[in-house]
N, C-alpha and C positions, 0 to 999 in steps of 0.2 A: 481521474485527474483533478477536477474543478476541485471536490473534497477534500482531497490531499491538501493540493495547493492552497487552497482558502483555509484549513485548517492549520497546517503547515505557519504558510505567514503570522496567525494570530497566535500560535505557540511561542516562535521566536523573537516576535515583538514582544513579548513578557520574560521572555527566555533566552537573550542572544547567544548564550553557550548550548542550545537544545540543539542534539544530533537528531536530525530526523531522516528515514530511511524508508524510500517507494521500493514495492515490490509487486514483482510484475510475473507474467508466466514464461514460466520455458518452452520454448516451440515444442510442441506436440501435446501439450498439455492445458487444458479447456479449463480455468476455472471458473464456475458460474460469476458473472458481474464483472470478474479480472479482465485484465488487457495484455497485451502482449508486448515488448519492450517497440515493435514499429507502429503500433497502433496509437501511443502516446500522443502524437503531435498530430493525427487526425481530427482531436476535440478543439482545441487552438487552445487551450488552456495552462498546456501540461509548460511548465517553469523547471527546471533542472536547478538552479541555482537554492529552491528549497529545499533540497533533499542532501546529506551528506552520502548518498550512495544509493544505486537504484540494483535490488538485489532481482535473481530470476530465482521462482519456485516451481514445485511440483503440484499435480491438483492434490496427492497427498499429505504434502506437506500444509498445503492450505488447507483442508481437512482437521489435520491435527491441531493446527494453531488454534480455530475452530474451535473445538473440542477442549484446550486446556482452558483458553479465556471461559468457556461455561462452565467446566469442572472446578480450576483452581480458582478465579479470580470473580466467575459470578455473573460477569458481561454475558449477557445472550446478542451474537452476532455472526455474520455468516461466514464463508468461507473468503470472500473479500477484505 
């Protein structure tokens, strides 16, 4: 959440048309470091009003995002 949100902010201060979008887990599904969309507001951090949409994923689908950003784009980063 703090991440997002702290990053978040400083994109759309340079950016006010930037759509930014949190993504969170879908119940039953564990992804290392992820959260889960009731978990959010346990950090005190987590802001709604950053984000144009808060999506739910699979641990697979986190996996694969994963995977293109190191294959196609070069980013080494986790499943988060």
């Amino acid at each position: 959440c703090g991440s997002t949100v702290g990053t978040g902010r400083y994109l759309r201060e340079r950016n006010p048309s930037l759509e930014l979008y949190g993504i969170v887990s879908k119940p039953g599904h564990n992804i290392p470091g992820g959260r889960h969309l009731n978990e959010l507001w346990e950090v005190g951090l987590f802001d709604k009003k950053v984000y144009a949409e808060i999506l739910a994923g699979t641990t697979n689908e986190a996996i694969d995002g994963m995977l293109d950003l190191i294959r196609k784009v070069g980013v080494l980063g986790g499943p988060t």
